[in-house]
DRENLUM-536467 format. One record per atom (N, C-alpha, C): residue in one letter; atom name; x, y, z. Coordinates in pm, 1 decimal. Layout:
BEGIN
{a,CA,{X,Y,Z}} ...
//
This chain:
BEGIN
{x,N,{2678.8,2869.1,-3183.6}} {x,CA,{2558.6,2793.7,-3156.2}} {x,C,{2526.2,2805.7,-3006.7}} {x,N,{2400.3,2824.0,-2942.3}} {x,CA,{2380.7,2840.7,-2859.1}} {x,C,{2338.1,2687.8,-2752.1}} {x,N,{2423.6,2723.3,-2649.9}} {x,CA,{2373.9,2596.9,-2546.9}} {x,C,{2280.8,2593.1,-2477.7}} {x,N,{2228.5,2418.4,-2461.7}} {x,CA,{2150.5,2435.5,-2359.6}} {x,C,{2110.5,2475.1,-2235.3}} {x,N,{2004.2,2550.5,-2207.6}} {x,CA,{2013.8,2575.1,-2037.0}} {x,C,{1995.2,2457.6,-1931.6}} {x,N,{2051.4,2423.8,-1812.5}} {x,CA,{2067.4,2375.9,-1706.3}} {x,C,{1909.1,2369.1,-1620.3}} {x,N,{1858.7,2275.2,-1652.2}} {x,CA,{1751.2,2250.2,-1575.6}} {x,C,{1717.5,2307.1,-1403.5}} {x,N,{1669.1,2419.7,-1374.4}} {x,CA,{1645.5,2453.3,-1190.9}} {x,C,{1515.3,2379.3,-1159.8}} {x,N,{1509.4,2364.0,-1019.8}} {x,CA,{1365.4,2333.5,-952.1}} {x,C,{1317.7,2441.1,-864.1}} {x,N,{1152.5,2428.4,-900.0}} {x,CA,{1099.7,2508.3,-817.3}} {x,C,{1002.4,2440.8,-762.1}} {x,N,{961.1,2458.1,-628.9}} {x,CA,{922.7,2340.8,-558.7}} {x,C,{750.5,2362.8,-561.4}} {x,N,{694.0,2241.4,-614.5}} {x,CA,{512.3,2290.7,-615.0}} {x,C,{470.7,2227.1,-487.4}} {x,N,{466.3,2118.0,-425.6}} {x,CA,{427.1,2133.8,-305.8}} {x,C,{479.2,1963.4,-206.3}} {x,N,{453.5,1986.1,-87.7}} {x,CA,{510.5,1807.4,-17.4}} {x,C,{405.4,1784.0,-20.4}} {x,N,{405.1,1670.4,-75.5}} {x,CA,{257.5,1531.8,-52.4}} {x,C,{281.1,1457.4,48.7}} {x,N,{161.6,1419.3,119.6}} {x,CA,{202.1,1326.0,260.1}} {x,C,{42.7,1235.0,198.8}} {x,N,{115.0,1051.6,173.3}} {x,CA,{49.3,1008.8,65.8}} {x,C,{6.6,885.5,194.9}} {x,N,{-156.1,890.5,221.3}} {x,CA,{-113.3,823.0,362.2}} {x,C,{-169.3,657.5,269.1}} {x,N,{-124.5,515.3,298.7}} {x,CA,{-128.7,448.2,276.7}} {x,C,{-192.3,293.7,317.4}} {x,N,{-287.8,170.0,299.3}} {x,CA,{-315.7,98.6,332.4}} {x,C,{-211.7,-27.9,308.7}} {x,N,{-256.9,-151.0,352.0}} {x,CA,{-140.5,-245.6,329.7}} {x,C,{-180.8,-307.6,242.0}} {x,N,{-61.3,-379.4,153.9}} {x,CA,{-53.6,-411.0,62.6}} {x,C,{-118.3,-518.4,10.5}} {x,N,{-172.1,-514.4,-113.5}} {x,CA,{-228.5,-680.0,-93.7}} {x,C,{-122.4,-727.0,-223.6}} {x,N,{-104.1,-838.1,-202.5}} {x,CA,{-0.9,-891.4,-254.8}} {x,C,{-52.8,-1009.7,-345.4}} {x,N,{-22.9,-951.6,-471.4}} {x,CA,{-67.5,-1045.1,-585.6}} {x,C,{31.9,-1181.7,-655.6}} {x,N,{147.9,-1132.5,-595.7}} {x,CA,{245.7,-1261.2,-644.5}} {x,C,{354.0,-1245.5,-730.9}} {x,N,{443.4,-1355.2,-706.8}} {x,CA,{542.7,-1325.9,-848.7}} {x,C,{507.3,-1360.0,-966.6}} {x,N,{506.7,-1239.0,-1069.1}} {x,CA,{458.2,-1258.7,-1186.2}} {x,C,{624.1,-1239.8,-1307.3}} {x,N,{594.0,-1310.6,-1413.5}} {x,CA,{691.2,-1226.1,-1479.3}} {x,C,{761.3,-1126.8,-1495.9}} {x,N,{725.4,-1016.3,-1397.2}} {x,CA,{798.0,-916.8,-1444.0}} {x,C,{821.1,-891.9,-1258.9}} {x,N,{835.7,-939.8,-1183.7}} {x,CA,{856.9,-960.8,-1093.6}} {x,C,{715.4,-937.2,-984.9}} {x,N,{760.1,-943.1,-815.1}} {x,CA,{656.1,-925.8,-732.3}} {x,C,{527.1,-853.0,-720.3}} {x,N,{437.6,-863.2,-813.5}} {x,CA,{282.6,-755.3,-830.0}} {x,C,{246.9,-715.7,-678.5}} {x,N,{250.1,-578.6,-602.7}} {x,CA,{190.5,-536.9,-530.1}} {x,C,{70.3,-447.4,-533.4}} {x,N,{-21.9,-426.1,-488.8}} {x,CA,{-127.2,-310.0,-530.8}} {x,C,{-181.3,-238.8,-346.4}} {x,N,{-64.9,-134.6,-366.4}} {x,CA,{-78.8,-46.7,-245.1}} {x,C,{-191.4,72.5,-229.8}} {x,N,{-299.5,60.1,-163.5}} {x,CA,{-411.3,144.7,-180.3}} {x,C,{-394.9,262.8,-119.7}} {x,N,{-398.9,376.1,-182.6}} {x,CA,{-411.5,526.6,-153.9}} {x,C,{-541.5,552.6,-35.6}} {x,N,{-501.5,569.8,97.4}} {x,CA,{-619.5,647.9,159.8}} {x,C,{-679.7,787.1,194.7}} {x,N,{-530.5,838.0,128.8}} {x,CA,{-568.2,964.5,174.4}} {x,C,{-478.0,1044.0,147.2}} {x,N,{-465.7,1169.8,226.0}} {x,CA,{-348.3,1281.6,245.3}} {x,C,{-361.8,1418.2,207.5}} {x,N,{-255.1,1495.5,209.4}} {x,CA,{-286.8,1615.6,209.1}} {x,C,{-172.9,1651.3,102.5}} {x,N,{-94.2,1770.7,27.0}} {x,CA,{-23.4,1819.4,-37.4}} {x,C,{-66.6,1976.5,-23.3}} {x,N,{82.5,2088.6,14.1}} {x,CA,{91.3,2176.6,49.9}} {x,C,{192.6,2242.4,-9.4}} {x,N,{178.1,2364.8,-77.4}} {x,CA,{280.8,2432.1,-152.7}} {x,C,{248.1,2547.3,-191.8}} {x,N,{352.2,2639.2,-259.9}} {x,CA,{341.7,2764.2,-293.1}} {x,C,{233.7,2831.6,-363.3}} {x,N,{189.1,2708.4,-513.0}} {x,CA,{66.7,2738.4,-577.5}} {x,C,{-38.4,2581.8,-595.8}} {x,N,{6.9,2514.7,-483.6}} {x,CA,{-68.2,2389.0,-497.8}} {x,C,{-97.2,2379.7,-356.4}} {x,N,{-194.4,2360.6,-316.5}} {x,CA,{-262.5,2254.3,-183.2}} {x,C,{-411.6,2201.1,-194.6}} {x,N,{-408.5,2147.7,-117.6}} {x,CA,{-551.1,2063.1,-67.6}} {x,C,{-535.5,1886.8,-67.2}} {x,N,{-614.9,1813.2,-57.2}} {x,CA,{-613.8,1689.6,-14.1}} {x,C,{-612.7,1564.2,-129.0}} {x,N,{-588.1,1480.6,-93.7}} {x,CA,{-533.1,1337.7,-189.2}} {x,C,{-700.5,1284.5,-127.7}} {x,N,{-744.2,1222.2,-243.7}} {x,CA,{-865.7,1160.7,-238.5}} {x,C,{-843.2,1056.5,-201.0}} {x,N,{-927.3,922.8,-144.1}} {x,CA,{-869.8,790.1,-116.5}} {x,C,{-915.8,744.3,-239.2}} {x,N,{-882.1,591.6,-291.4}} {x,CA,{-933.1,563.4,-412.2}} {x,C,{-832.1,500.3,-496.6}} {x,N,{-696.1,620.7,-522.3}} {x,CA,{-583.8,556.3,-561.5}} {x,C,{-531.3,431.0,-571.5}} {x,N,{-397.3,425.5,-617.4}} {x,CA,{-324.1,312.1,-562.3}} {x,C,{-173.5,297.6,-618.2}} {x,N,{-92.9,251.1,-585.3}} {x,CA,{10.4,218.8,-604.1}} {x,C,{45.2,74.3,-692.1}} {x,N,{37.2,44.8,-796.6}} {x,CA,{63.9,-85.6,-896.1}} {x,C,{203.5,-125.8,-918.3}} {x,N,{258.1,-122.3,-833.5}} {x,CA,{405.8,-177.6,-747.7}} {x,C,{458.2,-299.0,-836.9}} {x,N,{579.5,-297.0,-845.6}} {x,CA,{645.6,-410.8,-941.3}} {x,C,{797.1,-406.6,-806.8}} {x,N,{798.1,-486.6,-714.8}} {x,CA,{921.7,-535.5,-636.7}} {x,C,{1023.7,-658.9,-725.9}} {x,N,{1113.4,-596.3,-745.6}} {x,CA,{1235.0,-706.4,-875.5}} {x,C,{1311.4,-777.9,-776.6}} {x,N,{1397.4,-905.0,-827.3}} {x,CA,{1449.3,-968.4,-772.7}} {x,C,{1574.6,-917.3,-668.9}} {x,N,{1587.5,-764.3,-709.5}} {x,CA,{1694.3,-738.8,-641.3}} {x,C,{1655.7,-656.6,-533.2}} {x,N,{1531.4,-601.6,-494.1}} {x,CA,{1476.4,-602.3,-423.6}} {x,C,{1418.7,-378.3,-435.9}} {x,N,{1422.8,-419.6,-548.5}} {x,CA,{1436.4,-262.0,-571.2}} {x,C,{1273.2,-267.7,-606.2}} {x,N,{1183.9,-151.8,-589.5}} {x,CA,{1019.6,-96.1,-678.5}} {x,C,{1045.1,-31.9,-798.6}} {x,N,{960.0,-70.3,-887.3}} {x,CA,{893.3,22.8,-991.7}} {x,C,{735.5,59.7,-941.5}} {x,N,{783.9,225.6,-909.7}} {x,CA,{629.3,294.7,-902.9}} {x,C,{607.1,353.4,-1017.8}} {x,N,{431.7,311.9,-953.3}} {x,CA,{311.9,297.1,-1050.8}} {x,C,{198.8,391.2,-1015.6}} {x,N,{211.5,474.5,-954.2}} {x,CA,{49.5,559.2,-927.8}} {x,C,{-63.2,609.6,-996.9}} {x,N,{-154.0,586.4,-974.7}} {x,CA,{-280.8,691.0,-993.2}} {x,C,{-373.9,708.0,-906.0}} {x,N,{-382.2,847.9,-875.5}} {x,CA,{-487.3,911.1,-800.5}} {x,C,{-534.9,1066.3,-796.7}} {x,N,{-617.1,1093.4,-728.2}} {x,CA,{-703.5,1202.4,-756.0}} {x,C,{-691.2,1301.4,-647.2}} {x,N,{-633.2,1443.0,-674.4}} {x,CA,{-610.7,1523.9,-573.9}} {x,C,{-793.1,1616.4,-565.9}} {x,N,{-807.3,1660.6,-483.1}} {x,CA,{-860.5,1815.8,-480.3}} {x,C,{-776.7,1935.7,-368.5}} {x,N,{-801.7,2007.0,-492.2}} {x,CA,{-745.4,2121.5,-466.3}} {x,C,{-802.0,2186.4,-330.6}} {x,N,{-784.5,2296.7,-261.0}} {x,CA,{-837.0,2379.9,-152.2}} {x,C,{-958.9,2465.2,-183.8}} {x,N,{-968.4,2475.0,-362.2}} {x,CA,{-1077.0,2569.8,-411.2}} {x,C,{-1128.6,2516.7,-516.2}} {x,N,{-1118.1,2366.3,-442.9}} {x,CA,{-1277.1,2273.8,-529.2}} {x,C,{-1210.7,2192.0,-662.7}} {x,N,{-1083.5,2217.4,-682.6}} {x,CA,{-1032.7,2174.0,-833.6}} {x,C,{-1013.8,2035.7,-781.4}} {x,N,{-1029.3,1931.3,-880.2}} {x,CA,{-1033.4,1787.6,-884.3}} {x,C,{-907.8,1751.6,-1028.5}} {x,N,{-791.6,1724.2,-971.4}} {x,CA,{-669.1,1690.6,-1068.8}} {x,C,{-638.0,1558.1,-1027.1}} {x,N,{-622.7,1513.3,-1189.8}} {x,CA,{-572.4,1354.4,-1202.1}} {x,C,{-397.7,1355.6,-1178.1}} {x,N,{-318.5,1299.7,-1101.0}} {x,CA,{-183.2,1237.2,-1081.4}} {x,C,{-148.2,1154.4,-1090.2}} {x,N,{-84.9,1090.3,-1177.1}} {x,CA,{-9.0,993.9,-1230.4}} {x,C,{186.6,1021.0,-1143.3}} {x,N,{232.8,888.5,-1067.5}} {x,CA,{366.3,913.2,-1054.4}} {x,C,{433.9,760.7,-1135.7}} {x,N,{546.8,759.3,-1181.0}} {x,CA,{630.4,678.0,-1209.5}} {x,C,{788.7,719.1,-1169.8}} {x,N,{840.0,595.7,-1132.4}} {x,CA,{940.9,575.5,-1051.4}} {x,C,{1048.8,484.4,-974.1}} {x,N,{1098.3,465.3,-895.2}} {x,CA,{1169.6,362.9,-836.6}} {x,C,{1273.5,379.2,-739.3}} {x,N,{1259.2,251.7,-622.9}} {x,CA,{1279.5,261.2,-536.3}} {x,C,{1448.0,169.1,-490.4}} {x,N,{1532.8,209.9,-459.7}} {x,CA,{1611.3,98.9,-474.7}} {x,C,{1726.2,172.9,-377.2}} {x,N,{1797.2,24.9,-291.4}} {x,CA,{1927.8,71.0,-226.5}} {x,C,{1989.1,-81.7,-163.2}} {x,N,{2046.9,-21.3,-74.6}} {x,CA,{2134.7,-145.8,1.8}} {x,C,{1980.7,-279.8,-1.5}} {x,N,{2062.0,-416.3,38.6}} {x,CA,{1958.8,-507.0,34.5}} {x,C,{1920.1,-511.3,184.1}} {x,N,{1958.6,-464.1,246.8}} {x,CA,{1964.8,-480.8,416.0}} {x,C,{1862.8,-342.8,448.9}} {x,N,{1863.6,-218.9,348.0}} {x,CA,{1748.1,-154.6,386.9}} {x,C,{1687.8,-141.1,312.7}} {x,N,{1623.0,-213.8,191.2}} {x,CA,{1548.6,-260.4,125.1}} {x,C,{1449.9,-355.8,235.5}} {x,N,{1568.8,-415.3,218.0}} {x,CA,{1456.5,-517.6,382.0}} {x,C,{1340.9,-487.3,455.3}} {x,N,{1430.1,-333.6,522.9}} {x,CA,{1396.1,-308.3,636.7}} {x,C,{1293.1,-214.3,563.6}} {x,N,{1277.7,-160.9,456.9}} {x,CA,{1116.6,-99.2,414.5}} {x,C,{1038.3,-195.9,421.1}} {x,N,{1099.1,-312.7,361.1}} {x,CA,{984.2,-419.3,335.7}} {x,C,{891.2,-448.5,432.5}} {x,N,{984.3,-428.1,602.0}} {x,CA,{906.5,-494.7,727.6}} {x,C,{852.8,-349.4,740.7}} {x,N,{839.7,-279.3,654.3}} {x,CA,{814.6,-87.8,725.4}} {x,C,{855.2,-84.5,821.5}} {x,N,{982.5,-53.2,849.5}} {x,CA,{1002.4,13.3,925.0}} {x,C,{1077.1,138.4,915.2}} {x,N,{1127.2,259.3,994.1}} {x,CA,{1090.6,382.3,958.4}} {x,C,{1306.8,360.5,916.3}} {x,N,{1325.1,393.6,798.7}} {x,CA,{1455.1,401.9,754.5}} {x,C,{1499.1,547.3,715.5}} {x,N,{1654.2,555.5,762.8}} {x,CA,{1730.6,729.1,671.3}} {x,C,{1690.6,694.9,565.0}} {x,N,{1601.1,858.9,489.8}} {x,CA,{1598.1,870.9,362.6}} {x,C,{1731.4,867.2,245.6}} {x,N,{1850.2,937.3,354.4}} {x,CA,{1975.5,915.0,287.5}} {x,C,{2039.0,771.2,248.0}} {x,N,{1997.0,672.0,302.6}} {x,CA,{2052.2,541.4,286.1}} {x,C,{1985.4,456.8,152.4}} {x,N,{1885.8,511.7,115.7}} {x,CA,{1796.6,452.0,-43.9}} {x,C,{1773.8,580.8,-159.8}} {x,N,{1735.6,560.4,-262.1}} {x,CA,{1691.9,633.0,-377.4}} {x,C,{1546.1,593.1,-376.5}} {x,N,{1478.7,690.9,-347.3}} {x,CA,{1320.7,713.6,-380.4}} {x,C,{1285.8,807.8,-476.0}} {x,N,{1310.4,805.9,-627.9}} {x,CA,{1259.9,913.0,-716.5}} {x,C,{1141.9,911.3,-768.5}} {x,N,{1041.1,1016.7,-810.3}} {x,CA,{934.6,988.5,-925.7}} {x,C,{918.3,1086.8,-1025.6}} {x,N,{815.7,1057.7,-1149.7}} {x,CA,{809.0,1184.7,-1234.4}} {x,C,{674.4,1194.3,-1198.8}} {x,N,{626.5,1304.6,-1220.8}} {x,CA,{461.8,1343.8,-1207.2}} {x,C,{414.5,1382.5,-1337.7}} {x,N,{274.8,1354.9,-1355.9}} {x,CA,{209.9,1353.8,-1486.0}} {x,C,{128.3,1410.7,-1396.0}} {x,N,{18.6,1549.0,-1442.4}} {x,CA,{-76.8,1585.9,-1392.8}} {x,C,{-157.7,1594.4,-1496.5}} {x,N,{-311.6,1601.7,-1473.4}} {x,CA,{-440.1,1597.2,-1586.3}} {x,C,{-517.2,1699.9,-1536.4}} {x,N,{-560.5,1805.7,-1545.1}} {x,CA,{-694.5,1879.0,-1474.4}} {x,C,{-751.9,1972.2,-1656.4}} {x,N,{-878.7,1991.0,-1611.9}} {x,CA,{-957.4,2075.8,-1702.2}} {x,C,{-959.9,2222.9,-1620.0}} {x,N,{-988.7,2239.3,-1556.7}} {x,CA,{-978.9,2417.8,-1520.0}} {x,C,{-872.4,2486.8,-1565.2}} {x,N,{-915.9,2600.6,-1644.8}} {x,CA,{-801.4,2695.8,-1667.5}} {x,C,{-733.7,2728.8,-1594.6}} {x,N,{-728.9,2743.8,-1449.6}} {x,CA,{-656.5,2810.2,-1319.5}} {x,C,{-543.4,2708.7,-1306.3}} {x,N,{-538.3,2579.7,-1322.2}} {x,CA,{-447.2,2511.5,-1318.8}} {x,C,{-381.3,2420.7,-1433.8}} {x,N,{-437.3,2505.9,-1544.6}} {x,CA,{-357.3,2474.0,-1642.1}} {x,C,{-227.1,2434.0,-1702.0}} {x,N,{-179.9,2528.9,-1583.3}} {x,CA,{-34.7,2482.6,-1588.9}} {x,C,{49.3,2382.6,-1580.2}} {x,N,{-49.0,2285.3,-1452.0}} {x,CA,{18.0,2155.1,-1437.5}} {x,C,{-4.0,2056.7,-1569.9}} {x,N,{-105.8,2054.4,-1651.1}} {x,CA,{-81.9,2009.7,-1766.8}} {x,C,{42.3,1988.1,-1857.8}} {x,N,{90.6,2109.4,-1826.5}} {x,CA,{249.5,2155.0,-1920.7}} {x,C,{342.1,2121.0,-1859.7}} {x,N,{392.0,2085.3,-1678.1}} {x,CA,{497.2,2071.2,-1670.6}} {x,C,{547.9,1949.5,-1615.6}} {x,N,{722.7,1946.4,-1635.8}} {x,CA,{707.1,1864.5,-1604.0}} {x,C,{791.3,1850.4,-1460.4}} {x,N,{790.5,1722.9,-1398.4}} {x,CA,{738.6,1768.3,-1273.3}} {x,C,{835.3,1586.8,-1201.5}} {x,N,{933.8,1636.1,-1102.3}} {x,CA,{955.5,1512.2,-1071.5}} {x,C,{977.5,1548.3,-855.4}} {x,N,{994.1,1416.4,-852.4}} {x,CA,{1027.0,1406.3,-692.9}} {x,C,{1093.9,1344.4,-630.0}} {x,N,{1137.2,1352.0,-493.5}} {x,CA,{1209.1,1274.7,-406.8}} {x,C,{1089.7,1262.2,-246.3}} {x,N,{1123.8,1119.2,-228.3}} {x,CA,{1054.1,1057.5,-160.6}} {x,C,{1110.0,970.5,-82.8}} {x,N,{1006.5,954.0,55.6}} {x,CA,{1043.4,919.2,210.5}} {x,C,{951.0,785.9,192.4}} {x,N,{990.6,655.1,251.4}} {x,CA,{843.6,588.1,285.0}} {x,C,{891.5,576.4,423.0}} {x,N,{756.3,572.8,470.3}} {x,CA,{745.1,527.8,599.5}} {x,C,{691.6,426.2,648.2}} {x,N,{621.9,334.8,763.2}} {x,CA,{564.1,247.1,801.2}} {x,C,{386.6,269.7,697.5}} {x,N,{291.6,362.1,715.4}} {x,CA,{162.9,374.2,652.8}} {x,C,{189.3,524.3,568.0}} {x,N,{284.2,559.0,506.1}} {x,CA,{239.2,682.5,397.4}} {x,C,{363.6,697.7,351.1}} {x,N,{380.0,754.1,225.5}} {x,CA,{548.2,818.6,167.8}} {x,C,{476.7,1002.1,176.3}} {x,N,{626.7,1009.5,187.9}} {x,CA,{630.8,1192.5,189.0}} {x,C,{660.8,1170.9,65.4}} {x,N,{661.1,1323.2,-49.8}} {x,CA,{759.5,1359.1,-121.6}} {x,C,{709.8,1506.9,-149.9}} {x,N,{841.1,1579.0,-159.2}} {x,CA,{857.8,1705.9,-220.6}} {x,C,{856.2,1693.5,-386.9}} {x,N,{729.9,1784.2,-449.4}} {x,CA,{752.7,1748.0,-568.0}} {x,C,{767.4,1933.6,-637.6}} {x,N,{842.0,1872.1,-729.8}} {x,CA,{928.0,2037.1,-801.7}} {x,C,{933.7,2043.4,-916.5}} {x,N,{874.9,2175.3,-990.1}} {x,CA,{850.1,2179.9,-1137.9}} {x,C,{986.4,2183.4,-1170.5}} {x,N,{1044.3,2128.3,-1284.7}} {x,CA,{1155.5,2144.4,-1372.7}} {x,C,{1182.9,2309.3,-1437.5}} {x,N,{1242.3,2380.3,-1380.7}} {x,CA,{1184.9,2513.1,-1486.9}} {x,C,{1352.0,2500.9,-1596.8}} 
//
């Protein structure tokens, strides 16, 4: 019987996701509702670039232990006019002491927390059809106003 193959990454491009402040909706049942607004940015890669539309947002769930569930949607364009929908889901979590210290933004080692996401992409043009099909996850930086992340097709 034949085994499965071992999942590689190949890297589609870094997003630099620049960010507004948060407005803060409260503790709800399922813990702290944040809604972090997308202003902007750029994403650059081998067969992906061009700019992050503002518009987005981040629908943030902060839990008692001080960890995120990300929530994104927003709208890239491409460098040659293509307009693709992005969806990320994810979560953010580490020590409570630099948990904290995101909280006050301030600029923390990426090595000291877990920032992962998966990517869902939507577009109609045949040229980028592809992102339809794959699937697609990341690792991610926040900073004081934007998160980085390198995001990489699963091949």
């Amino acid at each position: 019987m034949s085994e499965p193959l071992a999942p590689g990454l190949e890297l589609l491009a870094r997003f630099t996701v620049t960010l507004a402040d948060p407005l803060e909706i409260g503790d709800t049942p399922w813990g702290r509702r944040r809604v972090i607004g997308i202003t902007g940015g750029r994403f650059a890669g081998p067969r992906l670039s061009g700019e992050i539309l503002p518009g987005g947002a981040d629908w943030q769930v902060v839990h008692a232990d001080g960890s995120a569930s990300i929530d994104t949607r927003y709208t890239l364009r491409t460098d040659d006019g293509v307009l693709v929908s992005l969806a990320t889901r994810g979560v953010r979590h580490g020590p409570p002491e630099v948990l904290a210290a995101l909280a006050e933004r301030d600029d923390v080692d990426p090595a000291s927390y877990y920032f992962k996401v998966g990517l869902t992409f939507e577009v109609a043009d045949p040229a980028y059809g592809w992102l339809n099909r794959v699937v697609a996850v990341g690792s991610a930086v926040r900073h004081p106003d934007a998160v980085i992340y390198d995001a990489y097709a699963v091949t």
